[in-house]
N, C-alpha and C positions, 0 to 999 in steps of 0.2 A: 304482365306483358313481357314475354321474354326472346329478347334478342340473340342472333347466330353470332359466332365469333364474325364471318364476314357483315354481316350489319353492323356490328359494333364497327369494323375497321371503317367501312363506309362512310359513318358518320366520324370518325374520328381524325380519317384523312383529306372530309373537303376541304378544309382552308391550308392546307398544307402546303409551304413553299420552300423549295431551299434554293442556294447560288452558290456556286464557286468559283471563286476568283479567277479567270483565266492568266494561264500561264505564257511569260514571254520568252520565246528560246529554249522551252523547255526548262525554264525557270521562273519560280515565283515570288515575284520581287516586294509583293504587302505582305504586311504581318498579320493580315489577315486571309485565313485558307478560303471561307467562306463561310454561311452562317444557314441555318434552319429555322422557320417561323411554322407557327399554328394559330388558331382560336378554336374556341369550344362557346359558340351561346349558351349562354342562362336567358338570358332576354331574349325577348321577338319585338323589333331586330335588336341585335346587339348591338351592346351601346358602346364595344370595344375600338379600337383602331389601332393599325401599325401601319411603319413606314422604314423603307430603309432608300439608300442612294447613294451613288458613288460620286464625291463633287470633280469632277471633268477641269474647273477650270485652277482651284487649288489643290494640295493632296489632298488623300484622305476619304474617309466613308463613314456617312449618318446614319445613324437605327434607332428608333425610337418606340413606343408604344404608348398608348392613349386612351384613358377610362373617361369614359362618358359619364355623365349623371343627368335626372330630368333631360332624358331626350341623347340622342347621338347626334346631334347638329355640329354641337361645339366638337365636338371629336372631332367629327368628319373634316369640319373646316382647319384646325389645328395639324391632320394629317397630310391634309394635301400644301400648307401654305407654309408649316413652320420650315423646312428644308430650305426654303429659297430665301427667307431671310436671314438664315444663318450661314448660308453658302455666298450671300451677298454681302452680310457684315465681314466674310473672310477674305472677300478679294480684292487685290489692291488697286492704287487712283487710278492706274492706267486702263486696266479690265474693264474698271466702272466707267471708262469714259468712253473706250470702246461701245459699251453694250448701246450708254444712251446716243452716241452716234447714229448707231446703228436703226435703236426707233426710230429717230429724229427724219434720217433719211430715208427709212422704209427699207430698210434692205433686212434679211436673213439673220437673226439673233445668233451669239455663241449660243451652244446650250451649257447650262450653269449645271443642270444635275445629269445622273443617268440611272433612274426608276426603275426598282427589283420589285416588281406589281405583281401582286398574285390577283387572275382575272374579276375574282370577286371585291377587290380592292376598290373602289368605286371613285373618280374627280367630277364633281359636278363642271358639265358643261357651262351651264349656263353662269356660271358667277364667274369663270372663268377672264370675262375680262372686268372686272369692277376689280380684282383680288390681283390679277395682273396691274391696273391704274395705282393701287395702292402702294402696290409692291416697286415699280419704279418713283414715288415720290419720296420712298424710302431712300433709295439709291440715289438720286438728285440729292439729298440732302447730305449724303457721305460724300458726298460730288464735294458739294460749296462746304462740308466742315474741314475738308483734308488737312490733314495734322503732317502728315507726307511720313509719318513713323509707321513700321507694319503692326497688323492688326495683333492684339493680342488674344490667342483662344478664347480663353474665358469669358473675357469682356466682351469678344463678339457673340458667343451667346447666350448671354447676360443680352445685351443690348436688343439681340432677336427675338428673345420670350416676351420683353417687355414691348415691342415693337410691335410686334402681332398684337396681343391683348389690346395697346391701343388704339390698332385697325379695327379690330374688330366692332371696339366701344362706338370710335367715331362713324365708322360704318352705318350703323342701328341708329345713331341719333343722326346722320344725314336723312336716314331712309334712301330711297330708290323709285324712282318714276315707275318702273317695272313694278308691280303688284307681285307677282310671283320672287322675284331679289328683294324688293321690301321685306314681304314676309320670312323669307328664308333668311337674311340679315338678321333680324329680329329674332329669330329662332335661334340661331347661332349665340348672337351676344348673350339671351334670357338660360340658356342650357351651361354647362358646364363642360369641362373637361382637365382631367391634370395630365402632365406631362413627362415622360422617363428616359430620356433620348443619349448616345452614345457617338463622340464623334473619336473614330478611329484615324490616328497617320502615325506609320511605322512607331515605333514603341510607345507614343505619347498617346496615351488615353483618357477623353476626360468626361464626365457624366455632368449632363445639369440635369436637374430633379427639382419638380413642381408636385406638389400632391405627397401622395401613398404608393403611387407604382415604384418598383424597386430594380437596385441592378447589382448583380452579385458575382464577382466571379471565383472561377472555378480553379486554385493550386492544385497542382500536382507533389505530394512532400517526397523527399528522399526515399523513404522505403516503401512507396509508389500510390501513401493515400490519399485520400483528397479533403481539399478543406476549403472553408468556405470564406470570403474575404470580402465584407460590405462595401461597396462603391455608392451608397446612397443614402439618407434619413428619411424616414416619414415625416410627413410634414401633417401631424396632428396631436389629439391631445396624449398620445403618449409620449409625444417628446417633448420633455420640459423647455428644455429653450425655446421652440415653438413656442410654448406655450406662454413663455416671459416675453418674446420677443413681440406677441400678440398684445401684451398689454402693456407696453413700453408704450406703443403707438396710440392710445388711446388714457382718457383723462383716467383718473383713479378712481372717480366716481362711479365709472365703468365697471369696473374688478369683477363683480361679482355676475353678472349677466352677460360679459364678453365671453367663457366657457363653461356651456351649459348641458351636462348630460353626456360628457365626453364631445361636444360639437360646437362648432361657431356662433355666434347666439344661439343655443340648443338646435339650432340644424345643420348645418354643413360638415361632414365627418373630415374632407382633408382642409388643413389651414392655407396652404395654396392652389389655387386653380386661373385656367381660360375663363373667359367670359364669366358666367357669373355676375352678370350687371348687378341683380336684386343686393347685392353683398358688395357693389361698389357704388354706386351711382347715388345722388342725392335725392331723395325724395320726390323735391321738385322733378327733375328731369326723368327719373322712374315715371311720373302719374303721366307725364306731358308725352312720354315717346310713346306709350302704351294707351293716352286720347287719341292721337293722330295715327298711331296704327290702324291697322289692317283689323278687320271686324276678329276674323278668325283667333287677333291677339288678344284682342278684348274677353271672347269668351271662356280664353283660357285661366284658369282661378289660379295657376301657380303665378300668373305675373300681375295681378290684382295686387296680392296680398304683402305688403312690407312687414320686414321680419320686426321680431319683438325687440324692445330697446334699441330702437336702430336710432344714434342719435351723432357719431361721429364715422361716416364713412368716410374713404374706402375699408371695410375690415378685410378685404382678401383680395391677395396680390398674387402675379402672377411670374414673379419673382424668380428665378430660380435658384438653387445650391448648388454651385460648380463643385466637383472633384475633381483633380488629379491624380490618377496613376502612370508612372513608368514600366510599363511592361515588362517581364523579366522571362527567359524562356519557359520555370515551371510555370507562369501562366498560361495555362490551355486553353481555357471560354470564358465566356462572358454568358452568364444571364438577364435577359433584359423581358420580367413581367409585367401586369397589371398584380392588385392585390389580392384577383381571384384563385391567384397560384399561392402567394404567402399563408392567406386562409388556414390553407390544407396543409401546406409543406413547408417542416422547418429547413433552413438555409442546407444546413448541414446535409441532411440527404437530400437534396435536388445536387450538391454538389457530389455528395457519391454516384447518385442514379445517372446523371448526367456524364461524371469520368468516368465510369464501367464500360456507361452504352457508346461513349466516343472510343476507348480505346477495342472494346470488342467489335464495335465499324472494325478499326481497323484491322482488326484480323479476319477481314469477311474481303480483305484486297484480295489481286489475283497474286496468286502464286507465284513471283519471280524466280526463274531456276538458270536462268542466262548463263547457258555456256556451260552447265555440270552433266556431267551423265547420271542421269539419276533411271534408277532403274522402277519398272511398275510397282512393284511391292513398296518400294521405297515411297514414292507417290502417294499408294492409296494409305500407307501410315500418317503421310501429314498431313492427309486430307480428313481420316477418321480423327486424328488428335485435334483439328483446329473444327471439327464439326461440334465434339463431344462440349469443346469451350463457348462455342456460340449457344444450343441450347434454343428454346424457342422463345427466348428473352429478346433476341435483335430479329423480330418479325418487322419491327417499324424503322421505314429506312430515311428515316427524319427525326432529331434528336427530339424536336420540341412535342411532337406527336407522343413519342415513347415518354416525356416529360408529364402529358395531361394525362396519357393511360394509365400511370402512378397515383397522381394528385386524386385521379376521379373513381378509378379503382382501388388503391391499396388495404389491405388488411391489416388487421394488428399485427401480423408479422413481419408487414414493411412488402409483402408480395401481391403483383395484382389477382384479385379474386374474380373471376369473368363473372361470376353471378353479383358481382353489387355494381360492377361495371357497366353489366347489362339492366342493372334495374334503375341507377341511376340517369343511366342515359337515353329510357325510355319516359321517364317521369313526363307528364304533358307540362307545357310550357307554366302555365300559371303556377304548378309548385315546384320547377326544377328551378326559381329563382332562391324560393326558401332552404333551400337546399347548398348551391353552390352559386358565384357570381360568375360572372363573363370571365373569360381565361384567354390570356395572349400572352402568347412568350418569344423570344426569338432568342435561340442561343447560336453565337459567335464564336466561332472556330479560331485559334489563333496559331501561328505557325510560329513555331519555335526557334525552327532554323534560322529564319530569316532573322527573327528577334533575338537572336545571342549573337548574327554577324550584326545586326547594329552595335550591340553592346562591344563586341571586338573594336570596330571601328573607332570608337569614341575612348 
């Protein structure tokens, strides 16, 4: 079954979003230009998610991406809810008193974020105010802790990963009068999802990482090549401290059944995730939310069955691993995938493929000749030299696009080959899982100028 290069494009540009910062005065005052997003299903539907938001009421701007497992529930819900807890853990007493004023007496909310949605992005209407209810008993409770000290990064999202997860937990064991919120509660908590999220303000950049999704950004060296610089750990059995750190928590008795097959009691491939009850929840309260469920949970076998040697939960948290970086101007992007891209592509070239195709963008600007007399000849030479350098490698005018056309095309020679491109991306749903997983990437533009006048300033 063989696809046109415009079918391939078709398919490879529907979930295609990008944003650029707009500009105040003709100047752009974040250190970030703006950023590009994709996906590529494996699944029907994909179990993928991303988000991105600019927070309105502190600086700064969230990006994140989010691997589903058994089911895109937990994604879905982790996408649309993680931002406001983390946007709420960073604002200070006075904000927060404002806002519950503001329920209190019914009147017109600040808005806390401002959502870069690509249409297909989907927020469920209807949980919308149970997820709302929660979300302010969070903020009542910053209310009545106030320390009166400002919030520190990290900690507040530290505080929001773990904040959610426990929404979500208590959620599922309240239930919901509603039959349809019941069940989708339930769905939610019983599914999984990990977490790889980015909050940007002016040079300070920090990543928290739950799971396997990763985040990678992109140097620029001195004699102009690129290199690749980890912002994140996998959180499984390849990494040893994970893996000590897994059996710190648990008796010794434990040792030999806590990882099994490379997996969490021989199934769970990342050591943290969302939801995930089966992996936290005690027994008891497992058999008891899943009697009182909803029939439709009952018949489902994955929430029957409790995992083997399950004898001291929680084993899996939703924790995350804050980094820090200080931005420096050769830092150009930021990579932000699931592990459908890692799979395929070692760091090293998504960091070339990615600086090549950002800096030949830029030679595809318009022409500035302000003010020279340049004559036609002159003209059509720098238009035939800067034609000859683009090449029909910058066909994709989105970097993360040009990123999966790599991943899901390339050859041994490191070039995309349109024939496995196209064979790949016809494959029918049931074996293009075996093949490759869900793919989301968003890669972040960073502006240099602005980030070497911070570093002047300071």
């Amino acid at each position: 079954f063989y696809l046109t290069p415009p079918q391939v494009n078709s398919i490879l540009k529907a979930n295609e979003y990008s944003f650029k910062v707009p500009e105040f005065d003709g100047k752009n005052v974040s250190s970030v230009l703006g950023f590009d997003s994709n996906q590529l299903p494996a699944n029907a539907p994909i179990e993928d998610r991303r988000s991105a938001a600019t927070c309105l009421q502190t600086r700064g701007m969230l990006l994140g991406v989010f691997d589903g497992h058994a089911g895109c529930a937990c994604a879905q819900a982790v996408s649309e809810r993680l931002f406001y807890y983390i946007a709420v853990s960073l604002l200070p007493h006075e904000t927060l008193l404002e806002i519950e004023n503001a329920v209190e007496s019914g009147r017109a909310l600040l808005p806390i974020l401002q959502w870069h949605k690509h249409p297909n992005d989907y927020f469920s209407k209807e949980a919308s105010k149970l997820y709302f209810n929660s979300l302010r008993t969070y903020w009542q409770e910053l209310i009545d802790l106030n320390s009166g000290e400002t919030t520190d990064v990290k900690e507040a999202l530290i505080n929001a990963f773990k904040r959610l997860d426990n929404d979500i937990s208590l959620e599922a064991q309240v239930g919901d009068p509603n039959s349809f919120l019941n069940y989708l509660v339930l769905r939610v908590a019983f599914s999984g999802a990990t977490a790889c999220v980015a909050h940007v303000d002016g040079v300070d950049l920090h990543i928290a990482n739950t799971g396997d999704s990763r985040a990678m950004l992109g140097v620029q060296e001195e004699d102009g090549s690129w290199s690749a610089v980890n912002l994140s750990y996998d959180h499984n059995a390849q990494n040893e401290h994970e893996v000590e750190r897994v059996k710190m928590e648990h008796p010794k008795s434990e040792e030999k059944s806590l990882v099994k097959q490379d997996r969490l009691l021989g199934l769970l491939m990342p050591f943290r995730a969302f939801g995930d009850v089966k992996f936290k929840w005690s027994i008891e309260l497992q058999k008891r939310v899943v009697e009182s469920g909803p029939d439709q949970l009952n018949e489902n076998e994955y929430t029957k069955f409790i995992p083997p040697n399950y004898h001291t939960p929680p084993y899996l948290t939703a924790e995350p691993e804050v980094i820090y970086h200080k931005l420096r101007p050769q830092d150009k992007f930021l990579v932000l995938a699931t592990d459908g891209l890692w799979e395929t592509m070692h760091r090293q070239d998504v960091a070339r493929i990615v600086g090549e195709y950002l800096t030949g963008v830029h030679h595809q600007q318009p022409i500035a000749v302000g003010g020279y007399k340049v004559t036609l000849g002159q003209m059509h030479g720098l238009l035939t030299e800067r034609r000859a350098r683009i090449s029909s490698v910058f066909e994709d005018q989105n970097a993360a696009t040009h990123l999966i056309r790599h991943a899901v095309g390339n050859n041994e020679f490191g070039t995309v080959d349109h024939e496995r491109l196209s064979k790949m991306l016809s494959l029918p749903e049931e074996l293009a899982r075996m093949y490759r997983d869900d793919m989301t990437i968003i890669v972040v533009q960073f502006n240099s100028h602005v980030i070497g006048a911070c570093q002047n300033e300071e």
